[in-house]
C-alpha positions in Angstrom: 15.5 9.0 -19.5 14.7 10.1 -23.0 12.1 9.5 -25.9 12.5 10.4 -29.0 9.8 11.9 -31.4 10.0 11.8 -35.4 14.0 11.8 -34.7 13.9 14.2 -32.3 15.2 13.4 -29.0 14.2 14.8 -25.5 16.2 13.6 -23.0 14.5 15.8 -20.3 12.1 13.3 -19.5 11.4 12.9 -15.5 9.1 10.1 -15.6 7.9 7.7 -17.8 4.7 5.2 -17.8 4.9 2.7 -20.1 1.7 0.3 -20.3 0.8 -2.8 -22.7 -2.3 -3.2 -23.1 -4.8 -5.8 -24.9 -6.9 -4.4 -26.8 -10.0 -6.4 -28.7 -9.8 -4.8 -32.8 -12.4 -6.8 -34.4 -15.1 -9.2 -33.2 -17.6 -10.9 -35.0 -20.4 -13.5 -34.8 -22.3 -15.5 -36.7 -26.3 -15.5 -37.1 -26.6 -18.2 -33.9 -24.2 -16.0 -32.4 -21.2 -17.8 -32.2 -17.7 -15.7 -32.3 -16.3 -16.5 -35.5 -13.5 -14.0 -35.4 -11.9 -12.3 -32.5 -8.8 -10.2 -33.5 -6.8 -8.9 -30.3 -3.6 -6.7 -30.4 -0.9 -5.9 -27.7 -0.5 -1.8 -27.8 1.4 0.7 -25.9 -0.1 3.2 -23.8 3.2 5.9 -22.8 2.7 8.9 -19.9 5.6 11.1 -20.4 6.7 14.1 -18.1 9.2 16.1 -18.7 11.6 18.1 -16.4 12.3 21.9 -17.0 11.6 22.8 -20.8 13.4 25.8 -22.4 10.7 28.0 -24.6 12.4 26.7 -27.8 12.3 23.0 -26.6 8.7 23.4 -25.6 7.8 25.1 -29.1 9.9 22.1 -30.6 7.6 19.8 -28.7 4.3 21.0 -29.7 5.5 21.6 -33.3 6.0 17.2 -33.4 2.6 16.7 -31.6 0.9 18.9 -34.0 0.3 16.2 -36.2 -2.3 13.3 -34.8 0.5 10.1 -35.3 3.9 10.7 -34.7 6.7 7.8 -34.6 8.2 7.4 -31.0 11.0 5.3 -29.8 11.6 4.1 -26.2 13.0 1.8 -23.8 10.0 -0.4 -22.8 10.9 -3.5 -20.5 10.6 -5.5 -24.0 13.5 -3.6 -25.3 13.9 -0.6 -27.6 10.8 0.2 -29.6 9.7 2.4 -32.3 6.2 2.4 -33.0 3.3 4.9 -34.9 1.4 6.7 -31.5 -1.6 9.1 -31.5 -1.1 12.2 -29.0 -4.1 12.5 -26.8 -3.3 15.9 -26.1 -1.5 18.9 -26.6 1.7 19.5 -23.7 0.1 22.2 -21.3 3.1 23.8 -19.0 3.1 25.4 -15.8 5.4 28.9 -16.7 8.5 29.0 -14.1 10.9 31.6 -13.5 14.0 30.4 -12.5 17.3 32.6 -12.7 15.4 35.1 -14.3 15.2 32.4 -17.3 11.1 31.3 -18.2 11.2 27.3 -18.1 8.1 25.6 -18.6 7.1 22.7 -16.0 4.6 20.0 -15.7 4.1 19.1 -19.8 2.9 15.9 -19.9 2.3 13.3 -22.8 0.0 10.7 -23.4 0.6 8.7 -26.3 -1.5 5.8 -27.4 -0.2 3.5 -30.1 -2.0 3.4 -33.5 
């Protein structure tokens, strides 16, 4: 599997979680208190783990998810989107040795749409 972040692809991706959820934007009421407007929007919620990261796909990684909204593209059961998503958090590894080569294991994404 792959995802793709501000046209950079990563196809090292082991699993990913890819949730729809409703969210309620805007509600408001009147002075009797009856709902005059009720605004509710389908966003994505994505958990992306990778598989074995070099050190310069890792620093690649963390340079895209510096910024607070990044553009991501993946296959969703809908079909192939591309939509603005906040990162939550930064990609924390686990250092591995394997081969004598350092890979980093464990970085995990989690991306809500904006």
């Amino acid at each position: 599997m792959q995802i793709k972040i501000n046209d950079t692809v990563f196809d090292k991706v082991a699993e990913l979680n890819i949730e729809r959820d409703t969210r309620r934007t805007e509600l408001r009421y009147n002075t009797q208190g009856d709902l005059l407007i009720d605004l509710v929007n389908r966003k994505y919620e994505v958990d992306a783990v990778f598989g074995l990261l070099t050190e310069k796909e890792l620093k690649e990684l963390r340079r895209l998810t510096a910024e607070i909204f990044v553009t991501v593209t993946i296959d969703a059961p809908e079909g192939e989107i591309t939509e603005e998503f906040h990162v939550s958090d930064e990609p924390a590894p686990t250092i591995t040795e394997v081969n004598g080569v350092i890979m980093y294991s464990g970085v995990k994404l989690h991306l809500k749409q904006r």
